[in-house]
MARKOLZA-294076 format. One record per residue (C-alpha): residue number from 1; residue in one letter; x, z, y. Coordinates in steps of 0.25 Angstrom, whole numbers. Example, Ala and Ser with C-alpha at 12.3 -4.5 7.8 and 13.67 -1.06 7.14 Angstrom:
REM residues 2
     n   res       X       Z       Y
     1     a      49      31     -18
     2     s      55      29      -4
REM end
This chain:
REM residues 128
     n   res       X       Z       Y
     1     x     499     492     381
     2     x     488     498     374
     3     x     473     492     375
     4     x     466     498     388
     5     x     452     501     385
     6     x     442     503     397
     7     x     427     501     400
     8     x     419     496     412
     9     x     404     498     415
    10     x     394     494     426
    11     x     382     494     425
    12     x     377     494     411
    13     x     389     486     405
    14     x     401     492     399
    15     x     414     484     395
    16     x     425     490     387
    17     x     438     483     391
    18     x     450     484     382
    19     x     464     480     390
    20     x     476     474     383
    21     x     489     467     386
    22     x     486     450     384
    23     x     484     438     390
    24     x     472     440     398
    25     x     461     437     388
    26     x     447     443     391
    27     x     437     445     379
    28     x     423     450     382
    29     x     414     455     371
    30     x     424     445     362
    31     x     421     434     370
    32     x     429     426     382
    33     x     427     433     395
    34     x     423     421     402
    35     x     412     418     392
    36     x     407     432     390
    37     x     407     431     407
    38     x     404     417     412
    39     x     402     419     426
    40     x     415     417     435
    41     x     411     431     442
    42     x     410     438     431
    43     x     424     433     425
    44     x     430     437     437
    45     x     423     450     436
    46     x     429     452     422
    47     x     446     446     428
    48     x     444     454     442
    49     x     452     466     438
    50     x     462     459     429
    51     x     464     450     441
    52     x     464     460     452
    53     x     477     467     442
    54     x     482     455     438
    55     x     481     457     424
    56     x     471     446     420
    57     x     482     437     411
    58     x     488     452     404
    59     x     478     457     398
    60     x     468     456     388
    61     x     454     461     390
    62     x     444     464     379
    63     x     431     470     384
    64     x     416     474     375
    65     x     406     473     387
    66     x     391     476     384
    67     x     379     480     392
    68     x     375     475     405
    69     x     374     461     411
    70     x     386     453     411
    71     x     390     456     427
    72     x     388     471     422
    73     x     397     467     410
    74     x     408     459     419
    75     x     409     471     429
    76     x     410     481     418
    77     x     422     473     412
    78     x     428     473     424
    79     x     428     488     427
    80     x     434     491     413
    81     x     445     481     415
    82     x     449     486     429
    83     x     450     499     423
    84     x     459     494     413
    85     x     468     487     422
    86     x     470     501     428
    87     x     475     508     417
    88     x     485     496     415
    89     x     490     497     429
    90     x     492     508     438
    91     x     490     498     450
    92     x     479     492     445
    93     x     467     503     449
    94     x     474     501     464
    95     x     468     486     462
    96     x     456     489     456
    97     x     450     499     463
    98     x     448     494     478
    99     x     440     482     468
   100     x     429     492     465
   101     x     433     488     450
   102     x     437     502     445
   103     x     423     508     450
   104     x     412     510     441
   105     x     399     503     449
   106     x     386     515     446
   107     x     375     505     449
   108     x     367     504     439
   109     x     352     500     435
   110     x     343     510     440
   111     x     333     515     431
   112     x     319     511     429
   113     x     308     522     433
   114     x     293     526     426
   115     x     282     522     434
   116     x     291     510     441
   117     x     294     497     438
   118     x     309     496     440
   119     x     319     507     445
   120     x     314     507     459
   121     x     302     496     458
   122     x     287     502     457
   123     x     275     496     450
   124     x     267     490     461
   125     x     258     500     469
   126     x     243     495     471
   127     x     236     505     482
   128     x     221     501     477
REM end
C-alpha cells in the first residue's frame, strides 16, 4: 500500500494527513499526539474514525496541522483521517458517514463590519 495523502479543514485550521500501513503510531507536527492534544476529548477526536473502522493498531498517521485553535485543529485532523480510511476501504464511508465525519462544517467566523463594533455588535447609541 502506497501513502494515502488527504486533508481536513474546519474552521480556519487545515491538517494534511498522510496514511500508511504500521503499527498505529500518530505524530502531529513531529510530536506525540497525546502531547500535541492533551485533553482526553480531543484525543478521542483525533482516534474516532480509526476506532469507528477498526483500523487504530494498522496504521501509521503522520499529520502537519496549522491554523486555528487546537479543537479547530483536532476536528480538522479527524476529517482528513476519515477521508483516508475511506479510500482504504470500501466499507469504511458506510461507517463514517451516518457520524457526520465525512461532512465539511461551513460555520465560520463572521466578518467584522465599518461603523460597528463586532460582526453583529453596534457602538453604544446615546439619544441626547
Amino acid at each position: 500500500m502506497a501513502v494515502i495523502h488527504k486533508i481536513g479543514r474546519r474552521k480556519t485550521a487545515v491538517a494534511r494527513v498522510y496514511v500508511s500501513e504500521g503499527n498505529g503510531t500518530i505524530t502531529v507536527n513531529k510530536k506525540e499526539f497525546t502531547t500535541y492534544f492533551p485533553t482526553a476529548t480531543l484525543q478521542y477526536k483525533v482516534l474516532q474514525p480509526l476506532t469507528m473502522t477498526e483500523n487504530a493498531a494498522s496504521y501509521d498517521v503522520k499529520v502537519n496541522v496549522y491554523g486555528g485553535g487546537v479543537t479547530g485543529q483536532a476536528e480538522a485532523v479527524r476529517m482528513a483521517i476519515a477521508r483516508a480510511m475511506c479510500e482504504v476501504g470500501e466499507g469504511n464511508r458506510a461507517i463514517l458517514k451516518p457520524e457526520g465525519l465525512l461532512t465539511r462544517d461551513p460555520r465560520m467566523v463572521e466578518r467584522k463590519k465599518f461603523g460597528q463594533k463586532k460582526a453583529r455588535k453596534r457602538f453604544q447609541f446615546s439619544k441626547r
